[in-house]
N, C-alpha and C positions, 0 to 999 in steps of 0.2 A: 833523834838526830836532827829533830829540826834547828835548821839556819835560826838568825839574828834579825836575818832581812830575806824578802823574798827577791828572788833574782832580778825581779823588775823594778828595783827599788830605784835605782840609777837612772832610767828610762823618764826622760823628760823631753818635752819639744823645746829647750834651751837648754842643755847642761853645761855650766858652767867647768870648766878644769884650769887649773893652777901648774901653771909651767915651769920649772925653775932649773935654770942652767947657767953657768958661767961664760959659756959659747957662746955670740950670735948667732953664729949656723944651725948648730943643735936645737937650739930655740925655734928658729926658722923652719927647723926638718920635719921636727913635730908638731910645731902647729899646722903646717901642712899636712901630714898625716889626719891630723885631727878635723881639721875645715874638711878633706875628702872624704873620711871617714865617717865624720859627723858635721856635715852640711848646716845645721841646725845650731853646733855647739860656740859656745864665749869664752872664749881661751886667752887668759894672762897671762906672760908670760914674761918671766922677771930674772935678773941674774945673781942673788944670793939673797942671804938669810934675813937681812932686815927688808926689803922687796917687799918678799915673803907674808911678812910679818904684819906689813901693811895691806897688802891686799887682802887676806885672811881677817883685818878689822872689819874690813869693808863687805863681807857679806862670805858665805857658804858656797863649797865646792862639790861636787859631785864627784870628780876625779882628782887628784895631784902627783905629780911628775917631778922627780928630783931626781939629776946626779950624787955621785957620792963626794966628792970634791968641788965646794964650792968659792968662789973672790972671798970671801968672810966667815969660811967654816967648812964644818962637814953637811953633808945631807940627812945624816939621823936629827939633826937638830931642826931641821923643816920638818921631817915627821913629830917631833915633839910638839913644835909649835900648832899643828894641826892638832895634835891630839886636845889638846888644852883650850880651842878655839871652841867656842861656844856650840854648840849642836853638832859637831865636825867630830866624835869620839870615833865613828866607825867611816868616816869617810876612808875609799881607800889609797895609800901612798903607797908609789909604786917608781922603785929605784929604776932608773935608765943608766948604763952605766960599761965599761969595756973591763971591768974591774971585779962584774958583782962576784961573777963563780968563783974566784979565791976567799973574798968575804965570803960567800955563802958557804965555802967546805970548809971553812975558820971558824964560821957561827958569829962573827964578829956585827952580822947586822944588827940594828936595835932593833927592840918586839915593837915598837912602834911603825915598822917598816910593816907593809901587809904583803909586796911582794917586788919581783925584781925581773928586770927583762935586760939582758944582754946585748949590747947594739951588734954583737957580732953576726946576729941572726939577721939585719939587714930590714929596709924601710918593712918590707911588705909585712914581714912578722910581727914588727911594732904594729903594723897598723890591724893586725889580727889581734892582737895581745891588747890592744887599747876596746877595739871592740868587744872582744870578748867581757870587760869589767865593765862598761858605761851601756851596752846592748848585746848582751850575750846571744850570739845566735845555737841552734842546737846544728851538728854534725848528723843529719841521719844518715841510719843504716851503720854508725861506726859501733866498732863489736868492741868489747869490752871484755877480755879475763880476768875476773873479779876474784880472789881468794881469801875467804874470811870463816873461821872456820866455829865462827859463833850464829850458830841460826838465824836468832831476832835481829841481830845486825847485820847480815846480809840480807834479810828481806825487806828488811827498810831502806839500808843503800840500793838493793837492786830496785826496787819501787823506783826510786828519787832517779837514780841512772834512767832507767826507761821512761820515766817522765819527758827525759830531755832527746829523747827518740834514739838512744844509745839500746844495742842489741847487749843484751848481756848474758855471759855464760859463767854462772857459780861453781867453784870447788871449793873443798874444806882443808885444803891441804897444799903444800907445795910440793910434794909427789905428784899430785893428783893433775895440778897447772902442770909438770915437766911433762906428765906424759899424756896431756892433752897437746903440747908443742910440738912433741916426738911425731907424734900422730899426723897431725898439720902441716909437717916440718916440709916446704919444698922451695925453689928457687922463687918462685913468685909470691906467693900467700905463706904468713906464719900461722895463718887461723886466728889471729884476735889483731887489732889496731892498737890497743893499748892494754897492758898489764898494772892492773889495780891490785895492792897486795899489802895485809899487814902485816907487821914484823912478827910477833911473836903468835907463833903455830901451833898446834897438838900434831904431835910426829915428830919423825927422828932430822924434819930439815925446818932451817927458818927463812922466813920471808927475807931475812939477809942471805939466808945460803942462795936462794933460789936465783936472787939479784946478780950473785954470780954466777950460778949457772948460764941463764940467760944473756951473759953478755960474754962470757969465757968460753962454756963447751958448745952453746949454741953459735956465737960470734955476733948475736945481734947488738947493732949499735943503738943509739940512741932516738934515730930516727927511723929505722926498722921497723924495731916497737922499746914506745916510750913506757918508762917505767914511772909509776907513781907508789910512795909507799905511805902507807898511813901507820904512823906511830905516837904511842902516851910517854915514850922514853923522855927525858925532857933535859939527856945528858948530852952537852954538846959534841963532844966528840965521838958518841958513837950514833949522833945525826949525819956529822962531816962525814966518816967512815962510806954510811950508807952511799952518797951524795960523789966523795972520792971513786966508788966501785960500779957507777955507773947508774943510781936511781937520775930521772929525768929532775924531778920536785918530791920535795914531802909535805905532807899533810900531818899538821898534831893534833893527836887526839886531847881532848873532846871535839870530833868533827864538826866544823861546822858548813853545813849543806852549800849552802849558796858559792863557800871557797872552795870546797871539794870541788862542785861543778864548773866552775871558772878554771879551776886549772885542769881539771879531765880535758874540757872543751879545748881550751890553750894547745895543749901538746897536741891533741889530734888535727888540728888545723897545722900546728909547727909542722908536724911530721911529714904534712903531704905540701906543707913551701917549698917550689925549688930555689927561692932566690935566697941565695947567702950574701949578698953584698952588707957590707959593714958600714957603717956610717962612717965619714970623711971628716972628721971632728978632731 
């Protein structure tokens, strides 16, 4: 299950990120976020596709930032253009957007997108979500219900989790997760911070039954405990499905390490933001 890149791949005393919105504001909001966040970092910040196009001549990103609507196009076409950019195949591009969660439970993003942050989660999460991809910090002490019901892949996921100082608790089953919940179950503590779980189980329930359990008979929301689901299905609509019934993010299998832990990380810092302010855009 080893990653492509080690998570400190991003970590430089100047990282570069590539801005792109059709906004001034929006422009202005994140790179603010970014100057606070990353004191250190060189941030461009351009308002469409040909911009883009040019700055991307002129040398290597470390992060980029794309609406989905832009003066001269869409934003999968920045991720394109990144892709094709010379050394730039795995930089990652990462949608900002008031739009993404309809594209994301339509699957309509391009696989060139690596991932998508909702303005409606407001500055502070952006600037958690931006850290998290350019300096990933670890959550310690955050627990983890991990459910995988293949041996050698949970001991290598759980390895990689506890690396990141993530507490983690393995079942093999999604019986086995309800009634570790049931258990747990009280007004303050659900007994895990986040629910890691892949789709397809051995047992009479699947890692989709369980996803509604936990958000129907238990009633936890998304920010209670965030769900992550890791799936090889690669059918879009029974991605959306997942996605529509309450999973937080998906992961596709073949995992790869360093995204697994950037979005575990992600949600457990989302979940304990209280600021919901939306951007003004």
């Amino acid at each position: 299950m080893a990653g492509k890149h080690d998570l400190r791949h991003l970590v430089s005393d100047a990282p570069r990120v590539l801005v792109v919105d059709g906004s001034k504001l929006v422009r202005k909001l994140i790179g603010d976020v970014l100057h606070k966040e990353l004191p250190n970092a060189e941030v461009i910040a351009c308002e469409g596709i040909e911009a883009a196009r040019a700055a991307l001549a002129e040398g290597a990103f470390d992060l980029v930032t794309t609406s989905l609507v832009l003066p001269d196009g869409d934003g999968a076409a920045v991720a394109k253009l990144v892709r094709e950019a010379a050394g730039q195949a795995y930089v990652p591009v990462i949608v900002v957007s008031g739009d993404v969660q309809s594209r994301l439970e339509s699957r309509s993003l391009a696989d060139d997108v690596t991932d998508y942050f909702d303005k409606a989660l407001g500055h502070q999460a952006l600037a958690a979500f931006i850290r998290g991809y350019v300096d990933p910090q670890p959550v310690p002490g955050a627990r983890v219900l991990y459910v995988e019901d293949s041996r050698v892949v949970a001991l290598a996921t759980k390895r990689m989790l506890e690396a990141h100082q993530m507490t983690v608790t393995h079942v093999d089953s999604a019986e086995a997760a309800l009634d570790f919940l049931h258990e747990h179950r009280s007004e303050d503590d659900v007994g895990a911070d986040l629910l890691l779980s892949d789709v397809y189980l051995k047992g009479a329930l699947s890692g989709h039954e369980l996803l509604g359990q936990v958000r129907k008979a238990f009633g936890y929301s998304k920010r209670r405990l965030p769900v992550v689901v890791m799936t090889g299905d690669d059918n879009r609509e029974h991605q959306a499905s997942l996605l529509r019934e309450g999973a937080n993010d998906l992961v596709l299998k073949p995992i790869e390490e360093r995204l697994l832990v950037i979005k575990t990380l992600f949600q457990l810092r989302a979940a304990k933001t209280p600021e919901r302010r939306a951007f003004d855009a």
